[in-house]
ChimeraX commands (.cxc) that place a marker at each C-alpha (Angstrom):
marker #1 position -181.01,62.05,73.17 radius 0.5
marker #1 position -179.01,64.30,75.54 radius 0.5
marker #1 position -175.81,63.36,78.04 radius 0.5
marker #1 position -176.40,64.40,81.42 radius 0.5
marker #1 position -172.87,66.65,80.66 radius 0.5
marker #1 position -175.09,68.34,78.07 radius 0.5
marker #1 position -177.73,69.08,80.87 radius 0.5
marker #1 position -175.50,70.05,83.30 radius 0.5
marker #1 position -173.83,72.64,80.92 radius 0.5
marker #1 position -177.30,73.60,79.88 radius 0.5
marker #1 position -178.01,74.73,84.03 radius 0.5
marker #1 position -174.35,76.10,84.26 radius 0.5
marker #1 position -172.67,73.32,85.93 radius 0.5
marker #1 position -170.74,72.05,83.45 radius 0.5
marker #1 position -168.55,69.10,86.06 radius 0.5
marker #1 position -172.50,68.26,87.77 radius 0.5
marker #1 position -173.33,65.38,85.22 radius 0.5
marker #1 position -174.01,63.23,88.71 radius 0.5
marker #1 position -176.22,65.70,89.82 radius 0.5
marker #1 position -178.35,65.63,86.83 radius 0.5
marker #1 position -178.55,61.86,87.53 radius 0.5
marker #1 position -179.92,62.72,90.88 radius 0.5
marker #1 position -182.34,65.25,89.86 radius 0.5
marker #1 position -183.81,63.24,87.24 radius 0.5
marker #1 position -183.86,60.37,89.39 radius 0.5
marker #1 position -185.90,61.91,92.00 radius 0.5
marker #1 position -187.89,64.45,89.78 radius 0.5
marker #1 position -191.95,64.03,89.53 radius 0.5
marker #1 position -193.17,62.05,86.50 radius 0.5
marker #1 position -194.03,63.13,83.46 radius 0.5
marker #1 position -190.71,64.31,82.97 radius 0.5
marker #1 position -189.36,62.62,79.85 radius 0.5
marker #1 position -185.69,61.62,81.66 radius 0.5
marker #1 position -185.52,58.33,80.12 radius 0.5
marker #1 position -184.50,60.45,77.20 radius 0.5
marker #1 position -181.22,61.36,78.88 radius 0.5
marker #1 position -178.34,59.01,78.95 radius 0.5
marker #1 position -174.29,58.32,79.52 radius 0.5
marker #1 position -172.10,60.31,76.76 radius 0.5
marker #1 position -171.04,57.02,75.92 radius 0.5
marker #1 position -174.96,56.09,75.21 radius 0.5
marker #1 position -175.20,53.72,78.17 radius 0.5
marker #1 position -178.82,53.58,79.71 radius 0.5
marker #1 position -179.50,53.95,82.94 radius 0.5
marker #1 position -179.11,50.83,85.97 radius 0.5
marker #1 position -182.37,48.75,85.58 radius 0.5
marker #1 position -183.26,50.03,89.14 radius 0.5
marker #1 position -183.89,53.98,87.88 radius 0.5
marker #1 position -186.77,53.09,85.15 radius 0.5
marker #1 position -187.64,49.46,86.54 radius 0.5
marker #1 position -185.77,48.40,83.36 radius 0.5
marker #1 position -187.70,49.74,81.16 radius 0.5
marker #1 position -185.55,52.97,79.44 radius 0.5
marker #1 position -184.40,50.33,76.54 radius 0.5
marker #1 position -188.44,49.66,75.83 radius 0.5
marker #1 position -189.50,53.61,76.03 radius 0.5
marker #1 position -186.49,54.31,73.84 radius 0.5
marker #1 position -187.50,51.47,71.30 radius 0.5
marker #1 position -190.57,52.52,71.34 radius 0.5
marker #1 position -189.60,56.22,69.88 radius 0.5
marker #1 position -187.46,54.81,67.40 radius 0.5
marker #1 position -184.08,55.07,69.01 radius 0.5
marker #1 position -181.62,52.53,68.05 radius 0.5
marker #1 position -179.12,50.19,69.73 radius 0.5
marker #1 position -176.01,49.76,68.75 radius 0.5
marker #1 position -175.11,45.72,69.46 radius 0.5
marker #1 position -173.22,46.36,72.92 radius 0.5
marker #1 position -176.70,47.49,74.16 radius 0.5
marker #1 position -175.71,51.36,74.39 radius 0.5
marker #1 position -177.99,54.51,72.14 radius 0.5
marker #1 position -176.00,54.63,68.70 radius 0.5
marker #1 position -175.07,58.52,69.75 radius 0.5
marker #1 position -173.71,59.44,66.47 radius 0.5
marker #1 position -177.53,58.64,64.96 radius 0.5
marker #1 position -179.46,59.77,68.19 radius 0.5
marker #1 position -177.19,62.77,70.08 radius 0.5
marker #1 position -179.50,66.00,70.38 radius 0.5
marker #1 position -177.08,69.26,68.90 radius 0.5
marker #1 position -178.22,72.41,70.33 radius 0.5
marker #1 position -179.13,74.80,67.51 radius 0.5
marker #1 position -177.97,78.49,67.78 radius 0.5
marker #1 position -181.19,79.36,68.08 radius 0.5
marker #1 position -182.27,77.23,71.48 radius 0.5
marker link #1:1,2 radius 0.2
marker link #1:2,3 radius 0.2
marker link #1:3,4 radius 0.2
marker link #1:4,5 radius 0.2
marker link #1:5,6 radius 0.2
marker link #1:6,7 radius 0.2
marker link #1:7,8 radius 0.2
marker link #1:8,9 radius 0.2
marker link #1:9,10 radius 0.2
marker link #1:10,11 radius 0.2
marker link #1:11,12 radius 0.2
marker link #1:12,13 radius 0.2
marker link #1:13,14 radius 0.2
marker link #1:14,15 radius 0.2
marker link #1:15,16 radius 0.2
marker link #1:16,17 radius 0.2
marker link #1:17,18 radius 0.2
marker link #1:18,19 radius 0.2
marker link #1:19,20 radius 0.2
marker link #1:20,21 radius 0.2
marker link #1:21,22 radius 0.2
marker link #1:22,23 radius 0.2
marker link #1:23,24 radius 0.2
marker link #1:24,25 radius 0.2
marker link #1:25,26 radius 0.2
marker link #1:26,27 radius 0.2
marker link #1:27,28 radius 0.2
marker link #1:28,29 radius 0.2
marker link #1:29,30 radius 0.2
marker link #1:30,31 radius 0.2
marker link #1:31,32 radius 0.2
marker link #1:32,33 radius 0.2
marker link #1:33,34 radius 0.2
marker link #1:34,35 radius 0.2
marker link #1:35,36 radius 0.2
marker link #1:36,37 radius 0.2
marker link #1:37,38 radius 0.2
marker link #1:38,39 radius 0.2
marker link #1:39,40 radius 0.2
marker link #1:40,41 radius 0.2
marker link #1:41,42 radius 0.2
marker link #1:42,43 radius 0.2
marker link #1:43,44 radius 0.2
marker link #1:44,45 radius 0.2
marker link #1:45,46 radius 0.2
marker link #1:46,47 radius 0.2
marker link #1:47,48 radius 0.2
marker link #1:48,49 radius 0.2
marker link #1:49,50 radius 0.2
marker link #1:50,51 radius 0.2
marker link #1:51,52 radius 0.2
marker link #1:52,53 radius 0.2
marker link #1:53,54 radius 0.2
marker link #1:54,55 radius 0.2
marker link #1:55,56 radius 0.2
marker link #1:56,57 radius 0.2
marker link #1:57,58 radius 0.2
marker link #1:58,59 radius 0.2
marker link #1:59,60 radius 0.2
marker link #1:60,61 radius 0.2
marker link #1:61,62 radius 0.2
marker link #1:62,63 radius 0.2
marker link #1:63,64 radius 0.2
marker link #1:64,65 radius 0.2
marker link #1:65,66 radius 0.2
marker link #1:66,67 radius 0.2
marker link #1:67,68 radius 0.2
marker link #1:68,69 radius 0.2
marker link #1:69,70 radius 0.2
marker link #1:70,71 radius 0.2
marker link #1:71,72 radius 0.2
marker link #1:72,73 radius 0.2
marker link #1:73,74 radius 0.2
marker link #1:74,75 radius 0.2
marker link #1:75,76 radius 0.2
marker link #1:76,77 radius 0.2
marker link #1:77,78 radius 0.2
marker link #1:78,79 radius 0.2
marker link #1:79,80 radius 0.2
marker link #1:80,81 radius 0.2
marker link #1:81,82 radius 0.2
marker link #1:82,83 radius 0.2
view
């Protein structure tokens, strides 16, 4: 799982984590943005994926941690030095 901070940092706008949300929000399918989440591993409002983020997630194996958010310390993607 990456943040949308991670993202942003990743394009070089380290302070554009809403931006992210908007590109990803209005990017073509295909695109696996469910993937991407709050730092704090909250999903996405129901209205982005038609509520279906948790499912997908599920679905790959990603667990929940019982307040409904990604259990980050299991799930965060690290960057190797060699990305």
């Amino acid at each position: 799982m990456a943040t949308y901070d991670q993202v942003a940092t990743m394009v070089g706008r380290p302070r554009g984590a809403r931006t992210v949300v908007w590109a990803l929000k209005t990017s073509p399918t295909g695109l696996p943005c469910h993937r991407v989440v709050a730092k704090s591993g909250a999903l996405a409002p129901d209205d982005v994926f038609g509520g279906t983020q948790r499912e997908m997630l599920e679905a790959e194996g990603i667990s929940f941690l019982p307040d409904g958010r990604i259990d980050m310390g299991m799930h965060k993607w690290v960057p190797s030095e060699l990305e």
